[in-house]
C-alpha positions as CSV (number, residue, x, y, z in Angstrom):
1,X,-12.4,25.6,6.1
2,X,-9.6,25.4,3.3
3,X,-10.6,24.2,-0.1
4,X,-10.5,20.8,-0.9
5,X,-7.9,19.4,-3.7
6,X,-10.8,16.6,-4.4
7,X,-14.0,18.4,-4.4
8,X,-17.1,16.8,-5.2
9,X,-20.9,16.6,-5.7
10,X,-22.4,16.6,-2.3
11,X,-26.6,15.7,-1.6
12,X,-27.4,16.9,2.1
13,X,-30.8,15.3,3.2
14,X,-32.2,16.5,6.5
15,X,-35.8,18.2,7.5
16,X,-34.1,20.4,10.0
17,X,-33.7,23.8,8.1
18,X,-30.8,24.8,10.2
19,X,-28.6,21.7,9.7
20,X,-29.3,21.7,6.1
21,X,-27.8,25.6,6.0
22,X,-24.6,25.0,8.3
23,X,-23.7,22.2,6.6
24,X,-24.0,23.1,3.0
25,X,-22.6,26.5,3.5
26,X,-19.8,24.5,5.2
27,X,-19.2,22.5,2.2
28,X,-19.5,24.7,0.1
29,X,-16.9,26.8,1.5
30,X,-14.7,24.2,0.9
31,X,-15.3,23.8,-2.3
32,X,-17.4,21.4,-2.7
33,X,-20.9,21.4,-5.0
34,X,-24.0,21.2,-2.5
35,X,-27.8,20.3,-2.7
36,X,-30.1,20.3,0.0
37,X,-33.3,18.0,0.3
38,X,-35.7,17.9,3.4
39,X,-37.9,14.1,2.7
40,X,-37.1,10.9,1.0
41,X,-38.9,12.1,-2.3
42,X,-36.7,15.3,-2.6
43,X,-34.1,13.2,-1.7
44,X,-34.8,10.5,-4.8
45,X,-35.4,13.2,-7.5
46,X,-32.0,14.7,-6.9
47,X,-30.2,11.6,-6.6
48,X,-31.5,10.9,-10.3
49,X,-31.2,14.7,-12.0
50,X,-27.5,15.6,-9.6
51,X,-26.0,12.3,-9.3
52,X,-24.3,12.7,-6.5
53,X,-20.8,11.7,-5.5
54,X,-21.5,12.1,-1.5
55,X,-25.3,11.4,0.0
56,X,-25.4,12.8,3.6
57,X,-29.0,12.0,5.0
58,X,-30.1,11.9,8.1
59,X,-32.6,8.5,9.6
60,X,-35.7,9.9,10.5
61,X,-37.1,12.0,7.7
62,X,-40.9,13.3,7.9
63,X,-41.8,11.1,4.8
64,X,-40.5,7.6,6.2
65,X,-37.3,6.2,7.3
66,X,-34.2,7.7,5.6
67,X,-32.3,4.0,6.0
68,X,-34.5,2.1,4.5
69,X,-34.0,2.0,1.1
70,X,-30.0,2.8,1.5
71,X,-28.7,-0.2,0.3
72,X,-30.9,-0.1,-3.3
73,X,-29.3,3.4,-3.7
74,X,-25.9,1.8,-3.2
75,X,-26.9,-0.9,-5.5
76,X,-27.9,1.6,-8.2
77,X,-25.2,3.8,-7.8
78,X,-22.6,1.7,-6.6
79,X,-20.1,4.1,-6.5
80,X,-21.5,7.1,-4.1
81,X,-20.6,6.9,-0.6
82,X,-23.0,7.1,1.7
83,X,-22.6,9.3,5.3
84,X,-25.6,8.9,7.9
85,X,-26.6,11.1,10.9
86,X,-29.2,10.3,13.1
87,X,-30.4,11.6,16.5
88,X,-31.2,8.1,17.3
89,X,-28.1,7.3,19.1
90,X,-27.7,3.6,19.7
91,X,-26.3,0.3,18.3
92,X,-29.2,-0.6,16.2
93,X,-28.9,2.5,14.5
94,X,-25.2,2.0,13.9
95,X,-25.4,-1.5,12.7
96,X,-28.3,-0.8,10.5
97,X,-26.0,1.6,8.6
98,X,-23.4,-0.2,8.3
99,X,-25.1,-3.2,7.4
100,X,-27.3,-1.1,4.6
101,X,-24.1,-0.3,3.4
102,X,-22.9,2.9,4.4
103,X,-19.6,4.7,4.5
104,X,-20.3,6.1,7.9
105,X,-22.0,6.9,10.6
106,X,-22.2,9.9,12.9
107,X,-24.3,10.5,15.6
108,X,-26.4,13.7,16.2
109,X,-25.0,16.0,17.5
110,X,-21.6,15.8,14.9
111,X,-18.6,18.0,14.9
112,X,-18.3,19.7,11.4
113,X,-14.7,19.1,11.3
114,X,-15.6,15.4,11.4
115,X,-18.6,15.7,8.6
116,X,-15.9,17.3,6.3
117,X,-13.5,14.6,7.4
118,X,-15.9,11.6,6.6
119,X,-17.1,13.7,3.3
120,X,-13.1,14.0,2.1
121,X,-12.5,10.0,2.6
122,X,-15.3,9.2,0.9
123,X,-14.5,10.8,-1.8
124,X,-11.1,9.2,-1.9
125,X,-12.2,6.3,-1.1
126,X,-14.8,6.0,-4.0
127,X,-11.7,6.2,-6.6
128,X,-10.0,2.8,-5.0
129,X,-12.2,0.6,-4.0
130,X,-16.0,-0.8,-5.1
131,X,-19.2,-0.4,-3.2
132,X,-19.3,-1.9,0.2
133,X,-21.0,-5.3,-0.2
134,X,-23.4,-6.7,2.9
135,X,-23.2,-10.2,4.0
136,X,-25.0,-9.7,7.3
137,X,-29.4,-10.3,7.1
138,X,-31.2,-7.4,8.7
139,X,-31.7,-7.2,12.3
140,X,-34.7,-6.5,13.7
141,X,-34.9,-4.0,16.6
142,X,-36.3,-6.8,18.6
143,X,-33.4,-9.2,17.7
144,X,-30.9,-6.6,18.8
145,X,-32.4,-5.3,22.1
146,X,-32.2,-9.5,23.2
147,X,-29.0,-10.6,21.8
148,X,-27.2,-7.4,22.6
149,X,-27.7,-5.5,25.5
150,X,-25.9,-2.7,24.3
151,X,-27.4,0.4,26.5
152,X,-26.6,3.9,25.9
153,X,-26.6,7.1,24.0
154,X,-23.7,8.9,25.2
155,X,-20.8,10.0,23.0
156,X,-18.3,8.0,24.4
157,X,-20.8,4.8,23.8
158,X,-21.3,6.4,20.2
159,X,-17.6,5.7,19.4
160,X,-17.8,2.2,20.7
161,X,-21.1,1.8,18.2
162,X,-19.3,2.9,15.3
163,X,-15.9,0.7,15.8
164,X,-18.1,-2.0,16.6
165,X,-20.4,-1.8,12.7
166,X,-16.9,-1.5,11.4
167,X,-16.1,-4.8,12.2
168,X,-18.9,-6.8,11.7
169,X,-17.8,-8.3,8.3
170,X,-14.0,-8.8,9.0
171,X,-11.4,-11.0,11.3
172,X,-9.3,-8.2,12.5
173,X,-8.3,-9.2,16.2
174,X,-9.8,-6.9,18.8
175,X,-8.1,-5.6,22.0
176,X,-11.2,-4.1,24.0
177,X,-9.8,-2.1,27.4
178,X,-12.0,-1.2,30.2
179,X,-12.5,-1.0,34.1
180,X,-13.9,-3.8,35.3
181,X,-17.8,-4.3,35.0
182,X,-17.7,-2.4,31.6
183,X,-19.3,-4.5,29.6
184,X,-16.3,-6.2,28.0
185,X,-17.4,-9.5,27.1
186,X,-21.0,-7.9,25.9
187,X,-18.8,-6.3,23.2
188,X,-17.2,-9.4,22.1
189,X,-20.3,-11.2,22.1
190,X,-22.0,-8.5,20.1
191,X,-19.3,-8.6,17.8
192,X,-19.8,-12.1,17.1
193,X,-23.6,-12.1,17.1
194,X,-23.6,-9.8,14.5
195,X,-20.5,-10.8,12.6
196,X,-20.1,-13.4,9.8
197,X,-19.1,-15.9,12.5
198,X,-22.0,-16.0,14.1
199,X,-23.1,-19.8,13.1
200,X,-19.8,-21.2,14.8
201,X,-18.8,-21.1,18.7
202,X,-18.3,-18.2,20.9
203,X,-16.1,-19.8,23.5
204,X,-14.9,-17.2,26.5
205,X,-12.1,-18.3,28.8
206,X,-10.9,-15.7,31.8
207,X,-7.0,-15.9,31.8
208,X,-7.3,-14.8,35.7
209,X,-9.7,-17.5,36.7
210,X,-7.3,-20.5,35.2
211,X,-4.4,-21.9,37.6
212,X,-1.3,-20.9,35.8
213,X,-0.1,-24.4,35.5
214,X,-3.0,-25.4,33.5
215,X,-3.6,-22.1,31.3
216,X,-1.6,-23.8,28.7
217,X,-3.3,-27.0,28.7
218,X,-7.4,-25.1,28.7
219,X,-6.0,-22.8,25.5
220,X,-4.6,-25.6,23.3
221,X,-5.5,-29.5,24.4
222,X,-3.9,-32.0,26.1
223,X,-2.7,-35.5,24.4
224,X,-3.8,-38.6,27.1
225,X,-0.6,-39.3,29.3
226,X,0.4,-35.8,29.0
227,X,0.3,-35.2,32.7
228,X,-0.9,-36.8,35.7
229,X,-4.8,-36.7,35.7
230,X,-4.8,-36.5,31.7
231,X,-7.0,-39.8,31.0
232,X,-7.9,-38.6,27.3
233,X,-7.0,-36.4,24.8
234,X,-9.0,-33.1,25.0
235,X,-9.1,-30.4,22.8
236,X,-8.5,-26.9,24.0
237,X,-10.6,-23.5,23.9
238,X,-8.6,-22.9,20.2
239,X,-10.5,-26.2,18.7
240,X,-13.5,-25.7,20.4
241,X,-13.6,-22.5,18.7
242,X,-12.7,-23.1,15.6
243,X,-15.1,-21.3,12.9
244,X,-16.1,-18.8,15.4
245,X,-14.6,-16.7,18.5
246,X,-12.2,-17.0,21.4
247,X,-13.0,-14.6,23.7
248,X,-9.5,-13.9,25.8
249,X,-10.9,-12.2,28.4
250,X,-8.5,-10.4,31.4
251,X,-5.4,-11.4,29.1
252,X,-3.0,-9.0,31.1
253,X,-3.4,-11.8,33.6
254,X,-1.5,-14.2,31.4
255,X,1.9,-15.8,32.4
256,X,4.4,-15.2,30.1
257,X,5.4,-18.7,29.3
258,X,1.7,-18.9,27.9
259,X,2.0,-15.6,26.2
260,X,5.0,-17.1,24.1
261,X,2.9,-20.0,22.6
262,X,0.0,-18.1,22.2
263,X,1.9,-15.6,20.3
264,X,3.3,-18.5,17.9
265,X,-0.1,-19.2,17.3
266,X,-1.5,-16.3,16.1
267,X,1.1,-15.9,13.7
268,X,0.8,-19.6,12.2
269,X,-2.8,-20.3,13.1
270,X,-1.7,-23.6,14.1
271,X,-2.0,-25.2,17.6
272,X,0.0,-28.0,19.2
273,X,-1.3,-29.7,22.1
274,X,0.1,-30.3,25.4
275,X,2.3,-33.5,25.3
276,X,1.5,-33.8,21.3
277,X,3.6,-33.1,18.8
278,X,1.4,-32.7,15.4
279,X,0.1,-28.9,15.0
280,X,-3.2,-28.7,14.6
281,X,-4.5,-25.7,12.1
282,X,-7.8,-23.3,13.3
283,X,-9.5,-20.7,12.2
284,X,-11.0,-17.9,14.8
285,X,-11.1,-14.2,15.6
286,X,-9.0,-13.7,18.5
287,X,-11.2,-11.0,21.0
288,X,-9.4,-10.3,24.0
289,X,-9.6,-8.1,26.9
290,X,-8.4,-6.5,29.9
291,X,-8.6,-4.0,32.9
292,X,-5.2,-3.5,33.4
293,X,-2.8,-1.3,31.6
294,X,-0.7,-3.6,28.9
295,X,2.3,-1.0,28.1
296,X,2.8,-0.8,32.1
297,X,3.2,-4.1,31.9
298,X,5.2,-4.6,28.6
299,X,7.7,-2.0,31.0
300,X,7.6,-4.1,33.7
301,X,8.5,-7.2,31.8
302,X,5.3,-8.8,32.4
303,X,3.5,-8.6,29.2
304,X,5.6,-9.2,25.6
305,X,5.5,-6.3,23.3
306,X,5.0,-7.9,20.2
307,X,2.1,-10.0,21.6
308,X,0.5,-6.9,22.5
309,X,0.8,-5.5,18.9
310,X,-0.4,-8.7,17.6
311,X,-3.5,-8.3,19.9
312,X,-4.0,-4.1,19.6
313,X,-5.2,-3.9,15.9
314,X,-8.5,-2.7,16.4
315,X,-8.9,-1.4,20.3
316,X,-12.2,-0.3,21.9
317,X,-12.0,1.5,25.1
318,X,-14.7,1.5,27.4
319,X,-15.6,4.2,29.4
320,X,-16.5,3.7,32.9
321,X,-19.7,4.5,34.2
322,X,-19.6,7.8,35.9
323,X,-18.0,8.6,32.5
324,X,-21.2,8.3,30.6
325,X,-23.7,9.5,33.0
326,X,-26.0,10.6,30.6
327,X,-26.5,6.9,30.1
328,X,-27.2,5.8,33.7
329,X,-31.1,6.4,33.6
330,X,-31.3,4.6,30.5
331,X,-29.0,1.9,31.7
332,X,-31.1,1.8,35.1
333,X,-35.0,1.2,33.5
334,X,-33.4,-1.2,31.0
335,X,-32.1,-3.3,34.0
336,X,-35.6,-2.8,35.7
337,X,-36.9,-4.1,32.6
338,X,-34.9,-6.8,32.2
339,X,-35.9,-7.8,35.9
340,X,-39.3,-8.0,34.8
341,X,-38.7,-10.2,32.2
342,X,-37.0,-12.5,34.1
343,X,-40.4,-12.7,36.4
344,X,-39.0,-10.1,39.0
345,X,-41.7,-7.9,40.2
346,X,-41.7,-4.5,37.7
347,X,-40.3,-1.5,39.1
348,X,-40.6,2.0,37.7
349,X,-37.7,4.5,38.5
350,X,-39.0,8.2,39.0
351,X,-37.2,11.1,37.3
352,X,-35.6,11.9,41.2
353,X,-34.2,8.8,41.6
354,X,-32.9,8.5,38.1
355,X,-31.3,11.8,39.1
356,X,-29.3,10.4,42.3
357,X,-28.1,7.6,40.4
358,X,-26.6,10.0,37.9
359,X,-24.3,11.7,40.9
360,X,-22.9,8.6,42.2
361,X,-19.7,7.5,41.1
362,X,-20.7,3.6,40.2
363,X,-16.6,1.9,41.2
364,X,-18.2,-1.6,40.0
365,X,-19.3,0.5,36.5
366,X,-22.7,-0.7,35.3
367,X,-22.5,-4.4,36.6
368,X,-23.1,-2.9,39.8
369,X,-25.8,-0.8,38.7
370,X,-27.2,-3.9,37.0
371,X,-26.8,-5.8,40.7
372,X,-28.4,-2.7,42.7
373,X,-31.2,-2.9,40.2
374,X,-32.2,-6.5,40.5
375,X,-31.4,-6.0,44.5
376,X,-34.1,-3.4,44.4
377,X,-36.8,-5.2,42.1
378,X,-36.8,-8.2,44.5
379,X,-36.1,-6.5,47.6
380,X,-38.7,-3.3,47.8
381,X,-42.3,-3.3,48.4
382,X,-42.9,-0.2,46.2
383,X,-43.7,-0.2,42.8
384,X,-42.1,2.8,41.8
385,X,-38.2,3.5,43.3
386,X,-38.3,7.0,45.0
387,X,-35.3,9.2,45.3
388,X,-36.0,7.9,49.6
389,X,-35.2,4.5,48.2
390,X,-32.1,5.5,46.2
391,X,-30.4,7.7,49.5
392,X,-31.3,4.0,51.6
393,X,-29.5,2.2,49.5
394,X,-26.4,3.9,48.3
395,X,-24.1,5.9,49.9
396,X,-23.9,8.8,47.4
397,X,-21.6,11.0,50.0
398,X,-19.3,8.8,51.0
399,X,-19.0,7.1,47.6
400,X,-18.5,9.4,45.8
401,X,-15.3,10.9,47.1
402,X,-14.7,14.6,48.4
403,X,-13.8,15.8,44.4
404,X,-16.1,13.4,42.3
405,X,-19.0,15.8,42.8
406,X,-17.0,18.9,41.1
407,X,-16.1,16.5,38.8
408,X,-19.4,15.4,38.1
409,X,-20.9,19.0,37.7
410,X,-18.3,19.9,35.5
411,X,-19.0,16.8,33.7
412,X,-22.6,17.5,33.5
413,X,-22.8,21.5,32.7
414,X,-19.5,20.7,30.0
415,X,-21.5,17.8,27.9
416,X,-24.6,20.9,28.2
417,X,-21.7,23.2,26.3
418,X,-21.1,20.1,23.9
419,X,-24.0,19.9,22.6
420,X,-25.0,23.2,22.8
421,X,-22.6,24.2,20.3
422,X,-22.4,20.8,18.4
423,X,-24.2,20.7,14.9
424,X,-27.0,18.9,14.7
425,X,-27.9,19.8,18.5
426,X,-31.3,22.5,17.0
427,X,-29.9,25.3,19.2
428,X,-30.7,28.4,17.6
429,X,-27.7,30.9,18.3
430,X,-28.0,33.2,21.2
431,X,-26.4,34.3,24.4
432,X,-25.2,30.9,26.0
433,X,-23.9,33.1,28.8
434,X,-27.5,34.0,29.9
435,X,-28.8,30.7,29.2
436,X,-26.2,28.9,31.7
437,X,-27.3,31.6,34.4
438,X,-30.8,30.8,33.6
439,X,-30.2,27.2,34.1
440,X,-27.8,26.9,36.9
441,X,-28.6,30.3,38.7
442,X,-32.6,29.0,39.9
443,X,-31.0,25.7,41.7
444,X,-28.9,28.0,43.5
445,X,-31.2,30.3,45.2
446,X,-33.7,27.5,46.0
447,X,-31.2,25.2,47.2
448,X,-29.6,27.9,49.3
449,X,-33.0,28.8,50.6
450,X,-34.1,25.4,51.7
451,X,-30.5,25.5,53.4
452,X,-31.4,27.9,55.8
453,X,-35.2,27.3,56.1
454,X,-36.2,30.4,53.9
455,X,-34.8,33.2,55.5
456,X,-33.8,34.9,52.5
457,X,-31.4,37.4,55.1
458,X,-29.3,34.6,55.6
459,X,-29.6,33.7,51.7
460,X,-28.4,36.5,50.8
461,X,-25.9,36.8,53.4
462,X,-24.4,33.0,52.4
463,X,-25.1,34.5,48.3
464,X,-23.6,37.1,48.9
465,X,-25.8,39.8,47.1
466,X,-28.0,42.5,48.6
467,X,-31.3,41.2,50.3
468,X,-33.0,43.5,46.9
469,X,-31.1,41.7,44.7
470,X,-32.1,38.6,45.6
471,X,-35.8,39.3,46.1
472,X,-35.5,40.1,42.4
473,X,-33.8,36.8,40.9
474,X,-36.7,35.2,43.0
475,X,-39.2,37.0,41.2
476,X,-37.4,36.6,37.4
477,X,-36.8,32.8,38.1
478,X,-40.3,32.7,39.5
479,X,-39.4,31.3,42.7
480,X,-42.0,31.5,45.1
481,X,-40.6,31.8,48.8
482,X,-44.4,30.6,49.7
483,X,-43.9,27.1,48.3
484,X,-41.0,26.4,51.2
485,X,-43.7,27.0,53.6
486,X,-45.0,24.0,51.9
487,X,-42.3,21.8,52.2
488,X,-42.1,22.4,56.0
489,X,-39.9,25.9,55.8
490,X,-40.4,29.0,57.7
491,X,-40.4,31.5,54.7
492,X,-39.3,35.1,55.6
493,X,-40.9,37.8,53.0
């Protein structure tokens, strides 16, 4: 790491030893001045004897919660910046931060290079601009899991956290891309839930579900007279929303004529209505969204350029499902849960099952896992949903396509890499190479045994090692060829 032309007086707060060493030594390499601190009380007498520039402290501390008293700090020193980590991945934890008043947020595990990054602007930043000031009331856990169903702790979903806190207290529009069943409109209405419009209307209009003629007419108002069937004068989707949101949702489905107007009103915040002639001035955040690719379409003519600059200021992307699969069980129970609330019968989903659903390649993203959830709380007898249940239902082979599962195991063992070697993860250095082997190697041999009934000659015929060989793997991995007998196998010894 290169020094630093701006370096600075950096607290580091976190009761794992190993973090606390990595990234001070980090820092300090780059030139930086570095104290350490493992609780909240270490943490307060340093902040009064070192007065630190940068405070990097992680959530959960072993003497309380590390956020909780964040935004006095900030109030009594207003011109520190504040970085968080926490292991506790999920929106909450991200909004909490930002609305305590922190500089930023970055999930356990964090990349180093990013840590020095957010360290470097805050350090700039602290010599331009005053403390970040909160508008927003505090959001209690409960309040959050209701109005925003937000699931997951992947890093992909980590990103979309972070973008999201950033924009809380601001009008910027928002372009948020995504296959459909994403969660799109959950964004936009978490956006708005949390933001500083949330008194006023959050008013959602699909562009693909409006006949083209009259797309015009639902987005703006229609004077009486102005067309046959027009018997008063009605204000559009812009007035209705005026203080608060207009969702645009599946805006790459826009005619053009319509993209023309709506472009001359985002830059005069004025709206005209069909057949009047006196603009009308309103006041929202534009959200939009789509599934489709908008600079295909700016190519193909259908979608103007400069409306789609207008729109792309701050984009969230999305990932689809079997992008995030780390999510699905989590995703999965909270749709279970949300079943039961609803007065389904509650369903519990073993650790088997939850395993299934992480292989299959979800095309509808998680509305249809949310769909195959609710079908399965209303439709099975069991109370708990067995791996059985998961093969009757879904077609994992065929769905999944003849490459997705590579694709999926290389997903699955690569994210195992990630965090691995990610700071933050608690893995204590050692031969990763070994530890793979250990971890992949022991699925092989029992899988390949059940595949031919336990004969481990034609194991180690399809393995490809010496009969010896494999007789000793099954005794390091502690693979007993007795427990196929078990399960219904003819075990040869």
């Amino acid at each position: 790491m290169n020094l630093v032309s701006n370096p600075g007086r950096i607290l580091v707060v976190d009761d794992d030893q190993a973090i606390c060493v990595v990234v001070s030594e980090a820092l300090r390499r780059a030139g930086h001045n570095v104290k350490i601190a493992g609780t909240i009380g270490e943490r307060a007498k340093l902040l009064d004897s070192f007065h630190p520039d940068i405070l990097v402290t992680d959530v959960k501390l072993p003497d309380g919660d590390g956020l909780d008293d964040i935004n006095g700090i900030i109030e009594q020193w207003p011109d520190m910046r504040v970085i968080i980590l926490s292991a506790q991945n999920t929106l909450n934890t991200a909004v909490r931060a930002t609305e305590q008043g922190a500089f930023e947020y970055l999930p356990k595990p964090f990349d180093l290079n990013e840590l020095s990054r957010a360290v470097n602007d805050g350090l700039a930043s602290r010599k331009q601009s005053a403390a970040i000031q909160q508008n927003a009331p505090e959001l209690e856990d409960e309040q959050v899991n209701e109005d925003m169903p937000l699931v997951g702790r992947s890093a992909a979903m980590q990103e979309v956290y972070r973008t999201i806190a950033r924009v809380l207290q601001n009008d910027l529009t928002i372009l948020i891309l995504g296959e459909s069943g994403t969660g799109k409109e959950l964004v936009a209405h978490a956006i708005h839930r949390l933001g500083h419009r949330r008194p006023h209307p959050f008013v959602a209009v699909n562009m693909a579900a409006i006949p083209r003629e009259l797309i015009e007419a639902e987005l703006f108002g229609y004077e009486k007279g102005a067309f046959t069937g027009a018997l008063n004068r009605t204000a559009g989707k812009f007035e209705q929303a005026n203080g608060g949101t207009l969702f645009l949702d599946e805006i790459g489905d826009m005619p053009m004529e319509a993209q023309t107007r709506l472009l001359r009103v985002l830059q005069s915040g004025e709206v005209t209505t069909v057949g009047g002639s006196t603009p009308v001035k309103v006041n929202v955040r534009i959200i939009a969204a789509t599934n489709k690719n908008l600079p295909d379409l700016i190519e193909q003519n259908r979608f103007r350029q400069d409306l789609y600059y207008r729109l792309n200021v701050v984009p969230i992307d999305l990932p689809p499902l079997r992008s995030r699969r780390d999510d699905i069980p989590l995703l999965a129970r909270h749709f279970l849960d949300q079943a039961a609330s609803e007065g389904l019968p509650r369903k519990t989903l073993d650790a088997e099952a939850a395993q299934l659903l992480s292989l299959y390649s979800w095309p509808g993203n998680v509305r249809e896992l949310q769909n195959v959830m609710q079908r399965m709380a209303v439709l099975m007898r069991e109370d708990a949903i067995s791996a059985d249940i998961i093969r009757q239902t879904i077609d994992l082979g065929n769905a999944a396509g003849p490459d997705s599962k590579g694709d999926v195991l290389d997903e699955m063992l690569g994210e195992w890499v990630r965090r691995k070697l990610a700071v933050g993860s608690n893995h204590q250095a050692g031969p990763l190479h070994e530890e793979m082997l250990a971890l992949v190697e022991p699925v092989l041999l029992r899988e390949t045994l059940n595949a031919v009934d336990g004969n481990q000659i034609r194991a180690a015929g399809l393995l490809g090692i010496n009969r010896n060989t494999l007789r000793k793997k099954l005794t390091d991995y502690d693979i007993d060829p007795s427990d196929l007998r078990q399960k219904g196998y003819d075990a040869v010894e």
